[in-house]
gemmi code that builds the backbone of each chain (N, CA, C; Angstrom):
import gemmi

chains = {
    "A": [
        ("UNK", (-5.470, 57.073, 21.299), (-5.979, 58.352, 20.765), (-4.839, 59.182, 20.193)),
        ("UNK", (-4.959, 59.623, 19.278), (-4.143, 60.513, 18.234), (-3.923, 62.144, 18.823)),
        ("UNK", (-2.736, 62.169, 19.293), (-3.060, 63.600, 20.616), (-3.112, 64.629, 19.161)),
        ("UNK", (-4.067, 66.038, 19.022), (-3.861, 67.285, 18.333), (-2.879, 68.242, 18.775)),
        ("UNK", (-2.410, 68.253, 20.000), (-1.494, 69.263, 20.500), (-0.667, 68.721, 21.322)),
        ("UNK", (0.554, 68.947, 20.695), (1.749, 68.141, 21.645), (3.012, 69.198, 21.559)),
        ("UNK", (4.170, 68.576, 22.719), (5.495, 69.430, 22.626), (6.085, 67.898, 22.048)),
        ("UNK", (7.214, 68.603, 21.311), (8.144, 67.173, 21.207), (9.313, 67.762, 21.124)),
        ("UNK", (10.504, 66.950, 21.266), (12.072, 67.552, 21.521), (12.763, 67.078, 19.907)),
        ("UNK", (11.218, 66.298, 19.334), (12.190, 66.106, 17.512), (11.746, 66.967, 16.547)),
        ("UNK", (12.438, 67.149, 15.385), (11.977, 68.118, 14.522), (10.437, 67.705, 14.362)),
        ("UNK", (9.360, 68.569, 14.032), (8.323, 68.425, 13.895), (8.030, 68.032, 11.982)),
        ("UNK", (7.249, 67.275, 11.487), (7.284, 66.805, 9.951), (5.640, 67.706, 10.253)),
        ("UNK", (5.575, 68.976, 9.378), (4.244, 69.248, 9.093), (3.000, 68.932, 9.069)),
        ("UNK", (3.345, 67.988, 7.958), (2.418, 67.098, 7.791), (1.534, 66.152, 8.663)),
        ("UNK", (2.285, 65.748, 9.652), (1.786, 64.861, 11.341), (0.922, 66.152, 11.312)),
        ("UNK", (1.314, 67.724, 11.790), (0.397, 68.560, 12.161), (-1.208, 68.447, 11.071)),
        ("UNK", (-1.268, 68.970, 9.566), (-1.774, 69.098, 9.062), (-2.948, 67.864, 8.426)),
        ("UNK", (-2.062, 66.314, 9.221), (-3.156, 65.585, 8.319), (-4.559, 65.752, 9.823)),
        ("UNK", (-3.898, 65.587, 10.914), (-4.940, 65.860, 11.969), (-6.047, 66.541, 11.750)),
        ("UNK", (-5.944, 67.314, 10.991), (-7.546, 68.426, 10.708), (-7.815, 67.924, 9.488)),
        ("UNK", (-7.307, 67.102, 8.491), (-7.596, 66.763, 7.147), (-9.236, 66.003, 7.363)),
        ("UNK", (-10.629, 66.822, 7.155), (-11.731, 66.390, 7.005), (-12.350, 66.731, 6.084)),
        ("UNK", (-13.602, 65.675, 5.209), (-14.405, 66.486, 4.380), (-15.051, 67.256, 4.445)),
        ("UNK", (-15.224, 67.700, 6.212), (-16.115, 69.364, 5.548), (-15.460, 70.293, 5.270)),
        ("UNK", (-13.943, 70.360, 5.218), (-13.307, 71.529, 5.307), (-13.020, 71.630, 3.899)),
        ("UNK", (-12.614, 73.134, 3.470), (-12.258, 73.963, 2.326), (-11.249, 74.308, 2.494)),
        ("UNK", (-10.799, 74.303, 3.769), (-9.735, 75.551, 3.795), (-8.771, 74.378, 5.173)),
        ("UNK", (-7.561, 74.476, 4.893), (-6.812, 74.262, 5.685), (-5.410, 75.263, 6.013)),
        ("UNK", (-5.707, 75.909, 6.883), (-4.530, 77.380, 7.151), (-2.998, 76.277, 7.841)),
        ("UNK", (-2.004, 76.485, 7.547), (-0.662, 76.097, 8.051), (0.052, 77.351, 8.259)),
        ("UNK", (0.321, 78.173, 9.999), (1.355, 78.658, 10.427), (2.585, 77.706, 10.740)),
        ("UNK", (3.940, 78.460, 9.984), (4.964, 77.602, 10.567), (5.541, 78.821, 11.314)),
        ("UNK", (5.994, 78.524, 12.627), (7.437, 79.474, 12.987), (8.501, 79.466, 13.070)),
        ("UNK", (9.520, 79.659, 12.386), (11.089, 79.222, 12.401), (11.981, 80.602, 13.557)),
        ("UNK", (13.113, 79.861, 13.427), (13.560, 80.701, 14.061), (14.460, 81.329, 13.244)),
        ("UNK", (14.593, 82.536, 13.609), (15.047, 83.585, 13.128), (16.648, 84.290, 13.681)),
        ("UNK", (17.324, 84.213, 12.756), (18.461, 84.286, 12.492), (18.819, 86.390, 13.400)),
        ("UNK", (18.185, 87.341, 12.886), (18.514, 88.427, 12.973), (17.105, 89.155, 13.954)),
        ("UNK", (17.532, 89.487, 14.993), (16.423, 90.789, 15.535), (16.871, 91.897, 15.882)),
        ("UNK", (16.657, 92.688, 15.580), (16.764, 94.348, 15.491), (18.453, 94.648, 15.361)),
        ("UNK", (19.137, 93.699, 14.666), (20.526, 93.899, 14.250), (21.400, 93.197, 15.171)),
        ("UNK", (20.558, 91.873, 15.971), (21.633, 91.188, 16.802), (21.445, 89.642, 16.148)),
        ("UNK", (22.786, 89.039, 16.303), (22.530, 87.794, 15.674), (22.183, 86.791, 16.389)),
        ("UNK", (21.102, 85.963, 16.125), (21.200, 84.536, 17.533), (21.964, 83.533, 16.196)),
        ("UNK", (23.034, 82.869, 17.617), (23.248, 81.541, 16.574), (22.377, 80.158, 17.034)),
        ("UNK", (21.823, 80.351, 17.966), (20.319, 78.851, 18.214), (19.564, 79.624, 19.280)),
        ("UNK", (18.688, 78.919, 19.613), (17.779, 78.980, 20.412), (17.551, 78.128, 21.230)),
        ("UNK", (16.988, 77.751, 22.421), (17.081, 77.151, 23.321), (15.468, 77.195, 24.151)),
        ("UNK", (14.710, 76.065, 23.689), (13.187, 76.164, 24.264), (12.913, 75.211, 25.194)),
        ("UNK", (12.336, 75.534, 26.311), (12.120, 75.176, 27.546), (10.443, 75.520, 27.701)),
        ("UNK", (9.985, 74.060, 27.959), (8.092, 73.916, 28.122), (8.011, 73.245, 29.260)),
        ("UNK", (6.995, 74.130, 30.143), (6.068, 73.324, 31.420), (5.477, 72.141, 30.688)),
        ("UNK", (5.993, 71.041, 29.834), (5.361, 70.289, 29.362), (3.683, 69.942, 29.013)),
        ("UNK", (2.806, 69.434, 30.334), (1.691, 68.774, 30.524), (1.176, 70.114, 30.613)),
        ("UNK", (1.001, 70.818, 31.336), (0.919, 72.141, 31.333), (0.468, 73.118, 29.834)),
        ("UNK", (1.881, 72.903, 29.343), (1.701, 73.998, 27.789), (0.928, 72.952, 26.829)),
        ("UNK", (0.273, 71.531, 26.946), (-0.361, 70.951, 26.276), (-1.688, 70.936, 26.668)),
        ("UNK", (-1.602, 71.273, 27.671), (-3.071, 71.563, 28.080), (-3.673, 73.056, 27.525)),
        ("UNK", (-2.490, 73.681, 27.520), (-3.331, 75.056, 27.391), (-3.352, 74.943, 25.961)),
        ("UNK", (-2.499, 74.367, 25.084), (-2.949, 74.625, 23.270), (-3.800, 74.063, 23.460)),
        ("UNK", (-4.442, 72.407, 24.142), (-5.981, 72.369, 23.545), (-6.775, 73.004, 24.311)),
        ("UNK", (-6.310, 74.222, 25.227), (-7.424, 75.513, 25.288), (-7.560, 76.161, 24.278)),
        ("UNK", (-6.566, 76.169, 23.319), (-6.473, 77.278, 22.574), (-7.624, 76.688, 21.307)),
        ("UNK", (-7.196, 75.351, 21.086), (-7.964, 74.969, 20.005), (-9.832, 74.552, 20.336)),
        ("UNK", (-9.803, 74.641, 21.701), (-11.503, 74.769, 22.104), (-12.247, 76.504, 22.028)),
        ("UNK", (-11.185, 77.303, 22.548), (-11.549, 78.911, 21.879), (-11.977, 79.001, 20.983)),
        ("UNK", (-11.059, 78.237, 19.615), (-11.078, 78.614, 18.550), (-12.715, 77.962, 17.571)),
        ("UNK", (-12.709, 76.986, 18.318), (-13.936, 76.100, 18.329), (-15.273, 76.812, 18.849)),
        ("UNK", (-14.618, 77.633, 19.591), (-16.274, 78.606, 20.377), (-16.151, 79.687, 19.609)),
        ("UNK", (-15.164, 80.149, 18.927), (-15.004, 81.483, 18.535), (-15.497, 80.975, 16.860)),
        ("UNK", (-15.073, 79.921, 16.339), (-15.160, 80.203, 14.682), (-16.242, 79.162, 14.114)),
        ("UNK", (-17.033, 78.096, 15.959), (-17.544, 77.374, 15.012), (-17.185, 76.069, 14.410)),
        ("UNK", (-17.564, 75.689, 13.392), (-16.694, 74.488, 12.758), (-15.409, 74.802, 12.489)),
        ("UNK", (-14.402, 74.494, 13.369), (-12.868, 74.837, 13.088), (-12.383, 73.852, 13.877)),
        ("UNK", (-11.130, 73.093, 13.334), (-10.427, 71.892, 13.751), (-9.127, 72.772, 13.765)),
        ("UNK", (-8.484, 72.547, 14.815), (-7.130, 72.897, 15.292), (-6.270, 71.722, 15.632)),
        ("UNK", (-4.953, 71.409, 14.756), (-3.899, 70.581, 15.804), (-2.425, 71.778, 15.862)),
        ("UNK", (-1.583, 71.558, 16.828), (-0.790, 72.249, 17.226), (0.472, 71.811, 17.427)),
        ("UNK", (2.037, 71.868, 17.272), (3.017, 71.230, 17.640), (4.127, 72.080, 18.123)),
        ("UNK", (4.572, 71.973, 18.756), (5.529, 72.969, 19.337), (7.184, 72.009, 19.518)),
        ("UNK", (7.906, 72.898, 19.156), (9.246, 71.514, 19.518), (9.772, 72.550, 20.469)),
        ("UNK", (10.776, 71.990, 21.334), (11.261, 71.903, 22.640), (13.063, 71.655, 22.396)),
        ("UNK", (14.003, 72.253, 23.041), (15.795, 71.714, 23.068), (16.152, 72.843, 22.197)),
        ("UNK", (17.256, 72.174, 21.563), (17.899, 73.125, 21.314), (17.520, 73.282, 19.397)),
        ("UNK", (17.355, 74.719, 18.942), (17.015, 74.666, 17.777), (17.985, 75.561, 16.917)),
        ("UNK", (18.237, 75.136, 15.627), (19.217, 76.309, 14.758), (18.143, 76.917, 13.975)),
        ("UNK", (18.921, 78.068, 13.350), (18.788, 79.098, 12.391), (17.520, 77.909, 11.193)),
        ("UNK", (16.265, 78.767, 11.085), (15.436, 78.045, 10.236), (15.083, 76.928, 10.967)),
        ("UNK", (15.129, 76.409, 11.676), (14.076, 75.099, 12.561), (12.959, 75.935, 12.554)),
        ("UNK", (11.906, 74.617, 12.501), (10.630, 74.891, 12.615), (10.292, 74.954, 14.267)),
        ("UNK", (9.560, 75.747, 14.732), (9.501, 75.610, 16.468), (8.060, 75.615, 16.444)),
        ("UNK", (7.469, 75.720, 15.825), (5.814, 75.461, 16.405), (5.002, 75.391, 14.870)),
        ("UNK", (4.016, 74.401, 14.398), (3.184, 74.360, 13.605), (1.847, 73.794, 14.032)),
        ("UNK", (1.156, 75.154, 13.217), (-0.294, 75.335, 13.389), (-1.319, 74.984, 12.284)),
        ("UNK", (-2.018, 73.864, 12.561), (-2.891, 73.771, 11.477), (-4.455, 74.378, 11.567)),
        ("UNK", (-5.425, 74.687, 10.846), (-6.790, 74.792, 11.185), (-7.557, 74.911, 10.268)),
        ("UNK", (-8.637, 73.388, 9.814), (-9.397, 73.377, 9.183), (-10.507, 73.995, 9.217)),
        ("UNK", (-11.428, 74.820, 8.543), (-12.384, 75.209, 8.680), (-13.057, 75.223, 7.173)),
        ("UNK", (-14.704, 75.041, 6.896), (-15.215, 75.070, 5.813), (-15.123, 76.286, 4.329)),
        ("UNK", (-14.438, 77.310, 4.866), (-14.115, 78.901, 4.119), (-12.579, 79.383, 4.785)),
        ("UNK", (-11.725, 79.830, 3.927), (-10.988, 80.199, 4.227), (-10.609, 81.429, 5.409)),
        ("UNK", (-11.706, 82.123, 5.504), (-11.575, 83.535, 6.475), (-11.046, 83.393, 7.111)),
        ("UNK", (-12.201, 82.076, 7.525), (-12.351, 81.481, 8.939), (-10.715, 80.589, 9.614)),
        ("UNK", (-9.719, 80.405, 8.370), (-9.017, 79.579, 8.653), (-7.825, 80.093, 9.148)),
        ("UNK", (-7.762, 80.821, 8.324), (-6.921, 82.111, 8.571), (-6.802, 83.058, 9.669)),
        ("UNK", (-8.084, 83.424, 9.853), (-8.191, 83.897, 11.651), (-7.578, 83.578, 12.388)),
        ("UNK", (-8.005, 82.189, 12.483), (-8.116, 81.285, 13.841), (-6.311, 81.223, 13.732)),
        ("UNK", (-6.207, 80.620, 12.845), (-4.302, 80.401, 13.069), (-3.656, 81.749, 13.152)),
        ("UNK", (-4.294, 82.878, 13.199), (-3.692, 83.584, 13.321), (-4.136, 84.080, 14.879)),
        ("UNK", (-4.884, 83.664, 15.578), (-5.412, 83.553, 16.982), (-4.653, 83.186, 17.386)),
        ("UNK", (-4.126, 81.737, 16.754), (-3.733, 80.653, 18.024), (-2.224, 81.027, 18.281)),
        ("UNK", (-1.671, 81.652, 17.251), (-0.229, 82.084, 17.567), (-0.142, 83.493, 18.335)),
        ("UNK", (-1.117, 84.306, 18.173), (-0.959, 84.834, 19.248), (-1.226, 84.862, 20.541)),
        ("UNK", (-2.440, 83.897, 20.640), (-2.485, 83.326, 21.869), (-1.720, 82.505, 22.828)),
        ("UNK", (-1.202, 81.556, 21.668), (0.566, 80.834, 22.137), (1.452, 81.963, 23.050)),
        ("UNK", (1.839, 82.855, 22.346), (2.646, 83.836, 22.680), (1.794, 84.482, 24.323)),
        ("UNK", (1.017, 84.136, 24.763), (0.386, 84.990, 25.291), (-0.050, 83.652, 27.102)),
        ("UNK", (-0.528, 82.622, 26.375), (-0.785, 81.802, 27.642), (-0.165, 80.112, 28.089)),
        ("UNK", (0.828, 80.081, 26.704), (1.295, 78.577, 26.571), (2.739, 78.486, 27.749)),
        ("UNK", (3.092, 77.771, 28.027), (4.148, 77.653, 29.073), (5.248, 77.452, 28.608)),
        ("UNK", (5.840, 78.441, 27.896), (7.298, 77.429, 26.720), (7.824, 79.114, 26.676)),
        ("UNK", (8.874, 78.868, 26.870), (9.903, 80.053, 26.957), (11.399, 79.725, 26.286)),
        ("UNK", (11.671, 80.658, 25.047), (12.742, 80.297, 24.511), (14.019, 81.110, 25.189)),
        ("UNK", (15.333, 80.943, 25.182), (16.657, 81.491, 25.573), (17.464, 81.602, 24.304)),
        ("UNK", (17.651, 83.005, 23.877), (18.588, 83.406, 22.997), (19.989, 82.965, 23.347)),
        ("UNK", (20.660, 82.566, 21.955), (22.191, 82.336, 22.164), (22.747, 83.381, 21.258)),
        ("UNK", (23.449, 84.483, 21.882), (24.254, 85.756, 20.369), (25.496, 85.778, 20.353)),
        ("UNK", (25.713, 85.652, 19.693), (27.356, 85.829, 19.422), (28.145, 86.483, 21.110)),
        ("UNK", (27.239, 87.548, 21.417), (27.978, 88.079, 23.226), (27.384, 88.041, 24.252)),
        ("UNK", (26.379, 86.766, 24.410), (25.475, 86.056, 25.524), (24.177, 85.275, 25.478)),
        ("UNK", (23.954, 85.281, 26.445), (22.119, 84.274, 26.111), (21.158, 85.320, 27.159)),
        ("UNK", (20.171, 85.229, 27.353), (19.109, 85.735, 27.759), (17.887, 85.112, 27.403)),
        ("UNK", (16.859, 84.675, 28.684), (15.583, 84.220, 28.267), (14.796, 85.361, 27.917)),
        ("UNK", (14.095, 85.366, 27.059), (13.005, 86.150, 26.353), (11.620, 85.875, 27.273)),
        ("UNK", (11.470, 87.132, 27.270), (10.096, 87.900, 28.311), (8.797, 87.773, 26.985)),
        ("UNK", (7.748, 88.373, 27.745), (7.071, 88.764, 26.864), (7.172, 89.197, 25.620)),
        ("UNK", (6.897, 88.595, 24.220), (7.408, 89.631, 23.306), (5.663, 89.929, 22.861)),
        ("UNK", (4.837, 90.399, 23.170), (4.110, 91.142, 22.798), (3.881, 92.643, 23.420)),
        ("UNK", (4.788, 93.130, 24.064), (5.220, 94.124, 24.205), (4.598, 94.499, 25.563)),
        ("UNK", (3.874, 94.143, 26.128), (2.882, 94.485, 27.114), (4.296, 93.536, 28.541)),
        ("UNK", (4.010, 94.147, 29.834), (4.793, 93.410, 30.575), (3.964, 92.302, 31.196)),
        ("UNK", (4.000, 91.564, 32.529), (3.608, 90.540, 32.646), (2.076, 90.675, 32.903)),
        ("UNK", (1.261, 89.461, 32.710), (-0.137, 89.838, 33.284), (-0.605, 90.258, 35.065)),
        ("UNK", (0.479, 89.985, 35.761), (0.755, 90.441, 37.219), (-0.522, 89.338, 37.664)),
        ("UNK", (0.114, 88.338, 37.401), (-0.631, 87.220, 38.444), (-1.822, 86.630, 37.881)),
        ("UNK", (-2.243, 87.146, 36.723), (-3.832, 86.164, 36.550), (-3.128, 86.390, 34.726)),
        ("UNK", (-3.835, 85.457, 34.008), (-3.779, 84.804, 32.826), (-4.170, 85.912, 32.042)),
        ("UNK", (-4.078, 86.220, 30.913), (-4.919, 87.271, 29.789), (-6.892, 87.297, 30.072)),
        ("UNK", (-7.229, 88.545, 30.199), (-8.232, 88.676, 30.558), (-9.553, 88.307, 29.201)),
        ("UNK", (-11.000, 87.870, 29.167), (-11.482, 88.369, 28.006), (-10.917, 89.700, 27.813)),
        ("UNK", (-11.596, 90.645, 28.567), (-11.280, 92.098, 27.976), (-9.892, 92.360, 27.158)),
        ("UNK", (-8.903, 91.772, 27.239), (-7.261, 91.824, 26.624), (-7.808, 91.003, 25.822)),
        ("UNK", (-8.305, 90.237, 25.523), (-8.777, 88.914, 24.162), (-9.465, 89.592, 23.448)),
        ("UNK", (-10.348, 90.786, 23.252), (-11.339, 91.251, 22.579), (-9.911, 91.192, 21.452)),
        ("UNK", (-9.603, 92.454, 21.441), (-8.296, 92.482, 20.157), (-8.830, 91.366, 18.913)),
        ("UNK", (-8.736, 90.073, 19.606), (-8.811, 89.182, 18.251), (-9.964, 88.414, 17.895)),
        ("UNK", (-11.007, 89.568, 18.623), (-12.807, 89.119, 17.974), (-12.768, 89.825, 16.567)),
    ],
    "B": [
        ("UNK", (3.028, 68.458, 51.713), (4.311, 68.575, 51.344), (3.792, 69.369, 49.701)),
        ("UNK", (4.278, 70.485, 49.633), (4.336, 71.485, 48.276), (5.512, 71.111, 47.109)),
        ("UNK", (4.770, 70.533, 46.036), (6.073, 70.725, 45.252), (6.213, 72.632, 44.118)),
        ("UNK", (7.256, 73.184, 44.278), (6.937, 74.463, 43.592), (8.096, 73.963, 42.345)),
        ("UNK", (7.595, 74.368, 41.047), (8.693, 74.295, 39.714), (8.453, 75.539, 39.426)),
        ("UNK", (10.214, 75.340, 38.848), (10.383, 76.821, 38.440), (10.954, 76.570, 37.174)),
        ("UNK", (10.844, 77.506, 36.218), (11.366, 77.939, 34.820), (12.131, 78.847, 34.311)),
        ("UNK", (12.840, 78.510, 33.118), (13.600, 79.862, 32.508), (14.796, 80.483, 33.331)),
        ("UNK", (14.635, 81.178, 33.531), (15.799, 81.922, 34.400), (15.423, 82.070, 35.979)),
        ("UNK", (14.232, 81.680, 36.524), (13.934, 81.197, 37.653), (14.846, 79.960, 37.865)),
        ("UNK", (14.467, 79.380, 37.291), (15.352, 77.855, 37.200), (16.595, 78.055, 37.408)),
        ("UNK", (16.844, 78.765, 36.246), (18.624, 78.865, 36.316), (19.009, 79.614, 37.729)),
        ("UNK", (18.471, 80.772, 38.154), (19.044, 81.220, 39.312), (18.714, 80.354, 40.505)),
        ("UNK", (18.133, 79.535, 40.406), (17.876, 78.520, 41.974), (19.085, 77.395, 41.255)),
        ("UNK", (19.286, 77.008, 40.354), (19.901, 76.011, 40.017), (19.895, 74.634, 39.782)),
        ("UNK", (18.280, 74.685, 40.010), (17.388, 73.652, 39.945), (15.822, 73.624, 39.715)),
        ("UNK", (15.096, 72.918, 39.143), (14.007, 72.815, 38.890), (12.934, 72.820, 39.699)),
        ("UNK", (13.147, 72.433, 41.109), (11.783, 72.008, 41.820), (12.549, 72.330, 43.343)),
        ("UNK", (11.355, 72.627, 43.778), (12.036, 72.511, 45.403), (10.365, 71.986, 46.122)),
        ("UNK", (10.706, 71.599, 46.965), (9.873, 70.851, 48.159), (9.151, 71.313, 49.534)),
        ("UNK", (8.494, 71.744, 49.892), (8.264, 72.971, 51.042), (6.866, 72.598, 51.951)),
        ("UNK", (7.351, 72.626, 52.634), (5.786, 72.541, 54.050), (5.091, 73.268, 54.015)),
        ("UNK", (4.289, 73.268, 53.007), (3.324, 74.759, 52.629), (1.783, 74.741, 52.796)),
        ("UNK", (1.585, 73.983, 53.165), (-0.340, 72.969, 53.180), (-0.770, 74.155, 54.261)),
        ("UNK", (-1.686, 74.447, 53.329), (-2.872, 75.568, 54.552), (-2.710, 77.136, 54.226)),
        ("UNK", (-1.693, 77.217, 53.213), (-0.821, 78.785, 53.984), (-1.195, 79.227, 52.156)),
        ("UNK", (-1.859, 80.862, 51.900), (-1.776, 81.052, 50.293), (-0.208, 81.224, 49.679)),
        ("UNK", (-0.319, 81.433, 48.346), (0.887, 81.616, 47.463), (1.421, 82.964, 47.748)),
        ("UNK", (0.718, 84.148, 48.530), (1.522, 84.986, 48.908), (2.170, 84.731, 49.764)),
        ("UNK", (1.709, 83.884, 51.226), (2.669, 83.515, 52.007), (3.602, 82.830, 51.752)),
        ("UNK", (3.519, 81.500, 51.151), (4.250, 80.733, 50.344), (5.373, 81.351, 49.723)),
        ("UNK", (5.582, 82.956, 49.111), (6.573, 83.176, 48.405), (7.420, 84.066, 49.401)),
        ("UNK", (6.419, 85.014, 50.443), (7.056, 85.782, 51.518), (7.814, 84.561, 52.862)),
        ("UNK", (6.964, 83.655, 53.080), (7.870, 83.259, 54.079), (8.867, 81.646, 53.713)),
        ("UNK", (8.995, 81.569, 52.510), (9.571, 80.091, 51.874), (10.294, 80.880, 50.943)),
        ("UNK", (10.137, 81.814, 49.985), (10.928, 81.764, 48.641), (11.555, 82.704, 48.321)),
        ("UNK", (11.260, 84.182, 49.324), (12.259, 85.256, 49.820), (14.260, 84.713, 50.047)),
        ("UNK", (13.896, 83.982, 49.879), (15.691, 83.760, 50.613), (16.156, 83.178, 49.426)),
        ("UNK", (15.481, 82.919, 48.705), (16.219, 82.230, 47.257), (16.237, 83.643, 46.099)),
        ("UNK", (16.110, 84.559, 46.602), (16.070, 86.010, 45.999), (16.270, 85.817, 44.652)),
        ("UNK", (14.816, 84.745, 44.365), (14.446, 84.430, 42.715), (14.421, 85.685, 42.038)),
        ("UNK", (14.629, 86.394, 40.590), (14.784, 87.443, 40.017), (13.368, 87.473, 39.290)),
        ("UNK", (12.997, 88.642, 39.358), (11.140, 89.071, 39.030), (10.227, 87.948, 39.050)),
        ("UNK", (10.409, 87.533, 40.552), (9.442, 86.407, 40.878), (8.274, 87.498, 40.585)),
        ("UNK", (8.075, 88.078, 41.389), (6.814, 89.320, 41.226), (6.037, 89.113, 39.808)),
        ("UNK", (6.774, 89.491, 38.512), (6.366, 88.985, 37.187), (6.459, 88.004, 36.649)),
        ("UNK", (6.220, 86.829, 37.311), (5.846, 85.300, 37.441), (4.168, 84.869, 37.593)),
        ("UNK", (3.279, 84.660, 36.088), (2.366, 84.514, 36.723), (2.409, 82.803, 37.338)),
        ("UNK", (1.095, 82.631, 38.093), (1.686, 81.192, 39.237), (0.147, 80.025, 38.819)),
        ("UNK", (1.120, 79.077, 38.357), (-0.255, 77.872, 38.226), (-0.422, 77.201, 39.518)),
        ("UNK", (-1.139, 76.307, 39.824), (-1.775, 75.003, 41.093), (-2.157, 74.258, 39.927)),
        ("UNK", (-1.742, 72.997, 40.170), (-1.850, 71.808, 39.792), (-2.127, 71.850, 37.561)),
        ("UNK", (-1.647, 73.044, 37.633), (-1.339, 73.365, 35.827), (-3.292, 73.626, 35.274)),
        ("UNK", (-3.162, 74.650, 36.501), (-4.338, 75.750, 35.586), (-3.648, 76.861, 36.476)),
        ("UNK", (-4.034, 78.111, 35.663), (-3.717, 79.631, 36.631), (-4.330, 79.744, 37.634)),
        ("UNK", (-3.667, 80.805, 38.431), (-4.152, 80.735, 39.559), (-3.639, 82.293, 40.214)),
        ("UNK", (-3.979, 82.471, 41.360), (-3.694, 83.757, 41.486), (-3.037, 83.642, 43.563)),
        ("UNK", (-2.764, 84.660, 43.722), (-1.703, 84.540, 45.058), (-2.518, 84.576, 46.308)),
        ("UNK", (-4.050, 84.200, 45.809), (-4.632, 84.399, 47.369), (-5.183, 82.678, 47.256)),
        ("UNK", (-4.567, 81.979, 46.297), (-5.088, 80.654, 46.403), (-4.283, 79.762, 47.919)),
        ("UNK", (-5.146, 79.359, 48.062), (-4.841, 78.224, 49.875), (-4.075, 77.214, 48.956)),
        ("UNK", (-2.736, 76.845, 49.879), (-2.601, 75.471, 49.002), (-2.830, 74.559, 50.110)),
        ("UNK", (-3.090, 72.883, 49.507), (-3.343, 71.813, 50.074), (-2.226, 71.282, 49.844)),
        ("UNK", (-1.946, 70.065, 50.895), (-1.229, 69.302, 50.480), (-1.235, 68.311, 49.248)),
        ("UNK", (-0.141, 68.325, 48.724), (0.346, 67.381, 47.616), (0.245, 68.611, 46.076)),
        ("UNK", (-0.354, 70.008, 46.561), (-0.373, 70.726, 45.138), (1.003, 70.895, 44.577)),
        ("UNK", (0.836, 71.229, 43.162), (2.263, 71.278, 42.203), (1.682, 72.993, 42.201)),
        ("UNK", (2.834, 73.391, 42.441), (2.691, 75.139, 42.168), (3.814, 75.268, 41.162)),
        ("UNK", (3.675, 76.121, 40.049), (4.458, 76.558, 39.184), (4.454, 78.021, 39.007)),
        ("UNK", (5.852, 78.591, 38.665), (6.148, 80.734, 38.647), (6.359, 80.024, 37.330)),
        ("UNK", (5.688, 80.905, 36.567), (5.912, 81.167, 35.227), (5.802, 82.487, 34.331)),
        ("UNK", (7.680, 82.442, 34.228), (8.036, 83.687, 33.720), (7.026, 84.351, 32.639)),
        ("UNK", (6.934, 85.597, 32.224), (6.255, 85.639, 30.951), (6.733, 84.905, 29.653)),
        ("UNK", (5.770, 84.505, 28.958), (6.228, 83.248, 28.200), (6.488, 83.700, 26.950)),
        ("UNK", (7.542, 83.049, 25.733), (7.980, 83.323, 24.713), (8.105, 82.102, 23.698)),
        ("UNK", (6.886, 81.524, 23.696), (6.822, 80.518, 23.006), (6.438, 81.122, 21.150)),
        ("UNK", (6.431, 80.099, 20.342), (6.048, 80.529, 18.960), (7.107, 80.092, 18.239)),
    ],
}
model = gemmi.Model(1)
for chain_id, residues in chains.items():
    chain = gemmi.Chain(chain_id)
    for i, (resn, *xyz) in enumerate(residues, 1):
        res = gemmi.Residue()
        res.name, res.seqid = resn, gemmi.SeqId(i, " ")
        for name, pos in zip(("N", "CA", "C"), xyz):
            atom = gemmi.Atom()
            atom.name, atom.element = name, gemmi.Element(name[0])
            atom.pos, atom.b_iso = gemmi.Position(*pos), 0.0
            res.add_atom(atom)
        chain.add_residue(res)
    model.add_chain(chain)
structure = gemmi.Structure()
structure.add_model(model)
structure.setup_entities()
């Protein structure tokens, strides 16, 4: 079986992500890429450093892509996340999602990355020029204090 | 026999990935008050905690042979 959502420790080729949802009912195929980013709020990282509960954070993207399936309907999701050590511009996670109209495609990948951010098990460690630090939450909110994102915190992205 | 994994900077401050613990019968609050207090893990507190890699919450009983995981808030993307 052809897994839709995986971690891998090699560069990810897009395309592996994007042919996975390649079907004829779809119109619309949405591609999030996330790279990493060189500058935040005027500090420099020179790599990044990503660390995944493996079996774990693959389980929960194909939660993410059965949501997206209850939420949009006919919508095909595959997901890839890479893992080790990454430079300036690596790709660290690509999101595909077919759906028959674009709205719909667009949404959803724009769901699933914030949902990533929110319930997947993969935590990156900044490297800056004057230390490292693992990165917390970055959706600004502090931890969920013991239980997972609630519906009620999910409304946001009905 | 409990296996607990830890992540991120949990990890790094134990200095290792996993530890091993006689924990069968007893919840994840006890589990962290009378086993994981002495490893004065840093914002274990803001660790949410899986069983066997679904969430879970600190009044869960563990059995023997469960995988418990603290997982820092996450920064994936």
């Amino acid at each position: 079986m052809k897994k839709q959502f995986w971690i891998t420790n090699d560069p990810i080729q897009i395309d592996d992500v994007v042919d996975k949802v390649v079907r004829p009912e779809a119109g619309a195929i949405n591609t999030f890429i996330g790279t990493v980013r060189e500058f935040t709020k005027g500090k420099r990282t020179l790599y990044l450093e990503y660390q995944a509960y493996i079996p774990m954070a693959e389980k929960k993207l194909q939660q993410i892509g059965a949501e997206i399936e209850q939420k949009w309907g006919d919508a095909q999701t595959a997901i890839a996340h890479r893992i080790g050590h990454l430079d300036i511009s690596d790709t660290a996670v690509v999101i595909a999602v077919s759906t028959p109209h674009r709205q719909d495609a667009f949404e959803a990948s724009r769901y699933a990355i914030e949902r990533i951010k929110e319930i997947v098990p993969i935590w990156k460690k900044e490297h800056w020029e004057d230390g490292t630090s693992w990165i917390g939450d970055q959706k600004e909110h502090q931890s969920y204090e013991h239980h997972p994102p609630t519906e009620e915190e999910m409304k946001k992205y009905d | 026999m409990i296996n607990v994994l830890l992540f991120a900077e949990l990890q790094e401050s134990l200095g290792r990935d996993k530890l091993s613990i006689e924990a069968a019968g007893i919840s994840i609050k006890e589990l962290k008050e009378k086993h994981l207090q002495a490893y004065e893990l840093p914002n274990l507190d803001q660790a949410m905690i899986a069983v066997n890699e679904e969430y879970a919450d600190e009044t869960t009983v563990l059995e023997d042979g469960d995988v418990v995981a603290f997982i820092p808030p996450v920064s994936g993307g």
